[in-house]
N, C-alpha and C positions, 0 to 999 in steps of 0.2 A: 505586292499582291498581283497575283496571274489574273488577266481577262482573258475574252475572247479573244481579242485583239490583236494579242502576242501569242493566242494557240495560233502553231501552224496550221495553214487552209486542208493541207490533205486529212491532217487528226479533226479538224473539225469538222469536215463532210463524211470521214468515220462516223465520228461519234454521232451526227443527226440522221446517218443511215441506222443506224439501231433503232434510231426511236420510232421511224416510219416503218409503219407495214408493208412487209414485200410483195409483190405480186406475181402470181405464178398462173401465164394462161393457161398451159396444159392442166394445173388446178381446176382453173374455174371451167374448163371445157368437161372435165368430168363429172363434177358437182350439177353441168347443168342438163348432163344425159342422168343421170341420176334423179334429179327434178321431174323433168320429161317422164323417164320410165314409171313414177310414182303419179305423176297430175294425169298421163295422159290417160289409161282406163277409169281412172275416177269420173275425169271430162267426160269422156263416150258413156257411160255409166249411166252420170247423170241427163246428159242430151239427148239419151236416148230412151229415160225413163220419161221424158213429157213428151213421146210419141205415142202416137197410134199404130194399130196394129198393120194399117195402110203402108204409113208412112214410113215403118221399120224398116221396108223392104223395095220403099221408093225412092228412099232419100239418101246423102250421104251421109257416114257412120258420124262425121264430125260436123253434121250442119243438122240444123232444126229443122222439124217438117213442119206440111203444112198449117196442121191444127196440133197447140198445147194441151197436150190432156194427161201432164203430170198428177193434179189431183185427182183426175177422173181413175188414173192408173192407181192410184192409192188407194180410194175408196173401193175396184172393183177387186183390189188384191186383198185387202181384209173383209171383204164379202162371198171370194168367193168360195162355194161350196160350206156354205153354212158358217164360215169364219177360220177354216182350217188351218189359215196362214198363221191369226191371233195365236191358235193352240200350242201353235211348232214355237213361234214365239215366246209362249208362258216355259214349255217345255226347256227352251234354251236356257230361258233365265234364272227356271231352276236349277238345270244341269251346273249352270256357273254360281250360283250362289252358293250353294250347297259343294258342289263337289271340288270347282276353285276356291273356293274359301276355305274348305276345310282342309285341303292338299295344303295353304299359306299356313295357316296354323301348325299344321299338324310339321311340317315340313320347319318352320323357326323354332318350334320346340326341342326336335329331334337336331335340329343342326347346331342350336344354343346348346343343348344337354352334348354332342358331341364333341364339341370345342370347348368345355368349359367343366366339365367331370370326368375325373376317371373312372372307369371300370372293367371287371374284368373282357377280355373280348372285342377289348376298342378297336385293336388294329384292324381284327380281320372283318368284323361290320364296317370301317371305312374301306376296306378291301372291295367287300360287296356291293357296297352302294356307288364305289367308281365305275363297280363292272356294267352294274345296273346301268347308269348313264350312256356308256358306249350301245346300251339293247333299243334297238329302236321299236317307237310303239306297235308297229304294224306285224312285228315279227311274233307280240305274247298275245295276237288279238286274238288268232285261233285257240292259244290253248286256253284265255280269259275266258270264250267263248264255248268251249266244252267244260271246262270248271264250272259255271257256272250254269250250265245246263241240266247238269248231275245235280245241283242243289234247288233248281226250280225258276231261278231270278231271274233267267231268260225273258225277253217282252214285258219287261217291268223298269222304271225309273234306276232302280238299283243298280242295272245291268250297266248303266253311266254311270252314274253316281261313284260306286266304288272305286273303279278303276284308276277314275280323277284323282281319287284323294291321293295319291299316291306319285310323288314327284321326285323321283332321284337326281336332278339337276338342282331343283331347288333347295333339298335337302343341301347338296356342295355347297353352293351359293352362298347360302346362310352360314354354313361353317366357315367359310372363308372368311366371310363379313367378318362376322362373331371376333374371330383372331383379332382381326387389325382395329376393332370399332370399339371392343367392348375391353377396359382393362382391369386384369385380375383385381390390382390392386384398388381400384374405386369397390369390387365386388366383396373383397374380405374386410373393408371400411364398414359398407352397409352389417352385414355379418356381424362387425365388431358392436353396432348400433343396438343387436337384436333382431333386424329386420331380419323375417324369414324368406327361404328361396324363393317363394313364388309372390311375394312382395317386394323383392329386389328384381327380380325378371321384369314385373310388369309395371314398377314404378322407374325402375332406373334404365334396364337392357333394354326394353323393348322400346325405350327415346330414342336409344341410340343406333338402334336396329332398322328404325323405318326407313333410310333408303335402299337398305336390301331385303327389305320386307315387303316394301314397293313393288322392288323391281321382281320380286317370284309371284306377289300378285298379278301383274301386270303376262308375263309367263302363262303363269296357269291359267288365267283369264281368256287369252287369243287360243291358247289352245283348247281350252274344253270349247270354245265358240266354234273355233273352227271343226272338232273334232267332226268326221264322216263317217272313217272306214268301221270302226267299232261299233256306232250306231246302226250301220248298215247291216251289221253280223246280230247283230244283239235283239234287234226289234224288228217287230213284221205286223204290231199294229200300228195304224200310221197314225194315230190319233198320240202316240208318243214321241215320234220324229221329232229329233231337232230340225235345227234352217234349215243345214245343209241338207240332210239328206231331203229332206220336204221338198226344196228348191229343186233338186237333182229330179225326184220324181214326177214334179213339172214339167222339166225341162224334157223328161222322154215321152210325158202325153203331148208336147208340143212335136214329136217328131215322130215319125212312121209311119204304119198302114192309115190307122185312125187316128193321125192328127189334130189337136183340137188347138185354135190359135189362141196361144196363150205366151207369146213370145211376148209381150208386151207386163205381162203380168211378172214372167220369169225375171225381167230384166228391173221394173220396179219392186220386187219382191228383194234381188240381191241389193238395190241401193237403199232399203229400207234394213237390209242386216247389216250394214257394216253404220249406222248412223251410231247404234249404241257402243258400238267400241270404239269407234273415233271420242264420243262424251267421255267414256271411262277414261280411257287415255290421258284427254286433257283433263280432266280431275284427276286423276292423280298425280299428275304431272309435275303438281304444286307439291306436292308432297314429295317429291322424287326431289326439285332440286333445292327447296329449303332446307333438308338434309343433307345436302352432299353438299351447300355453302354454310352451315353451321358446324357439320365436321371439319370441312376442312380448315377453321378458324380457329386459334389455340385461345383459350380462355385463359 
C-alpha cells in the first residue's frame, strides 16, 4: 500500500500546490482600483451629504466639516418647495413598478414563448429583436417623442411608462435562459399529466426561470431608475419628473445668474436616490443566487 512516504517529495509538493489557492498580485492590484472606483464616490457622496451649505465649499471633498447636518439635509430636501422631491420620488417608483415590472413580464413571456414554440415567422422576429438590441435608447427617443405627440401622451405618465415596457435585451436573455434551464422534455411530461400551458409556465418554468428573471428585473429596474434623456423630451410638467431629471433641474437653480444655494440639498437628494436601488439589489440578490446553486445541482 502507497503512502505519502514513498510519494516522491517533487509529486507531493505538486499535488498540495493544486490544492492551495494561488495568488496573483497584479490580480488583487486590479480588483482593488476596481473597489476604490466604486466606494470612493459613494464615500464623497456620503460625507458630503452631512455637510452644510458652508462647509461644502470650505472643507475637504473627503474630510467632514464643521457641523453634521446630514439629517438636517434630509428633512430640508423633502420639504423643500412644498415636498417636490417626495413627488419625483413617488413618480420614479411608479415609473419602476409599473413600467420595469411589466418590461420582466412581458419580456419572459415573449422570450419563454420564443424558445419553446414554434411558429410561423420565428426566425425573422428573432432577426429583429437582435437588431433591436444593437438600437441604443437615446437614438428612438426623438422619434418615441414625436409618435407620441401625435397621439396626445406627451406630459403624462404614459409617455414613461410605455417605452419601459419594452426590453429587447431582456427579451434575448430570457430566450437563452429558457434553452439551457427549461427542458422540453420535463415540459411534454406535465402536458402528458393534462396540465395546461399556462399551468406548466407558472407552476414548473417559471421555478426554473428565476435567475434569469432575476437578473432582466434587476436590468430593467436600474434602467428605468436611472432613465433621464426621455423623461427630459417627454415631460415639461415638473410635478411628473422622475429623480433624475428633478435632481438635474436643482442642480441648474444651484448654478448661474440666480443662483440659489442648494448645493447641499442636490448632493443629499442623489444620496437619498440611489438608497432604494442598493435595497432592491440586495433583495433580490437572494433570489439571484439560490437559483443559479440549485441549478447548477443535479437532482
Amino acid at each position: 500500500m502507497t503512502t505519502l512516504r514513498t510519494i516522491n517529495p517533487q509529486a507531493r509538493r505538486r499535488r498540495y500546490s493544486f490544492d492551495r489557492p494561488r495568488k496573483s498580485v497584479v490580480l488583487t492590484i486590479i480588483m482593488v482600483l476596481f473597489l476604490l472606483y466604486a466606494i470612493v464616490p459613494l464615500a464623497w457622496l456620503l460625507i458630503n451629504a452631512s455637510k452644510t451649505q458652508v462647509d461644502l465649499f470650505s472643507s475637504f471633498g473627503l474630510g467632514f466639516g464643521r457641523h453634521f447636518a446630514l439629517w438636517d439635509n434630509i428633512v430640508e430636501t423633502f420639504t423643500y418647495k412644498d415636498g417636490i422631491f417626495l413627488r419625483w420620488l413617488g413618480n420614479t417608483l411608479l415609473y419602476v413598478v409599473v413600467g420595469a415590472g411589466g418590461a420582466t413580464l412581458l419580456a419572459t413571456l415573449a422570450g419563454y414563448g420564443l424558445a419553446k414554440y414554434k411558429f410561423p415567422g420565428k426566425k425573422a422576429y428573432f432577426a429583429v429583436v437582435l437588431g433591436a438590441v444593437a438600437v441604443p435608447g437615446t437614438a428612438l427617443a426623438v422619434p418615441t417623442f414625436l409618435l407620441f405627440s401625435q397621439v396626445g401622451l406627451t406630459n403624462t405618465p404614459w409617455s414613461i411608462i410605455i417605452p419601459s415596457l419594452i426590453t429587447p435585451f431582456g427579451l434575448y436573455l430570457i430566450w437563452v435562459y429558457t434553452i439551457d434551464s427549461v427542458p422540453t422534455e420535463l415540459l411534454e411530461a406535465a402536458r402528458l399529466d393534462g396540465a395546461s400551458e399556462m399551468r406548466t409556465f407558472f407552476t414548473i418554468s417559471l421555478k426554473l426561470l428565476t435567475p434569469g428573471v432575476v437578473t432582466v428585473a434587476l436590468f430593467s429596474i436600474v434602467a428605468t431608475w436611472n432613465n433621464y434623456f426621455l423623461p427630459l423630451i417627454m415631460l415639461s410638467d415638473p410635478t411628473w419628473y422622475p429623480l433624475t431629471v428633478g435632481l438635474n433641474q436643482w442642480s441648474a437653480q444651484a448654478t448661474g445668474v440666480s443662483a440659489q444655494p442648494i448645493y447641499n440639498l442636490v448632493i443629499t437628494g442623489s444620496l437619498i436616490t440611489i438608497i432604494p436601488i442598493v435595497v432592491i439589489f440586495l433583495f433580490l440578490q437572494r433570489f439571484w443566487q439560490s437559483g443559479l446553486s440549485a441549478g447548477s445541482v443535479k437532482q
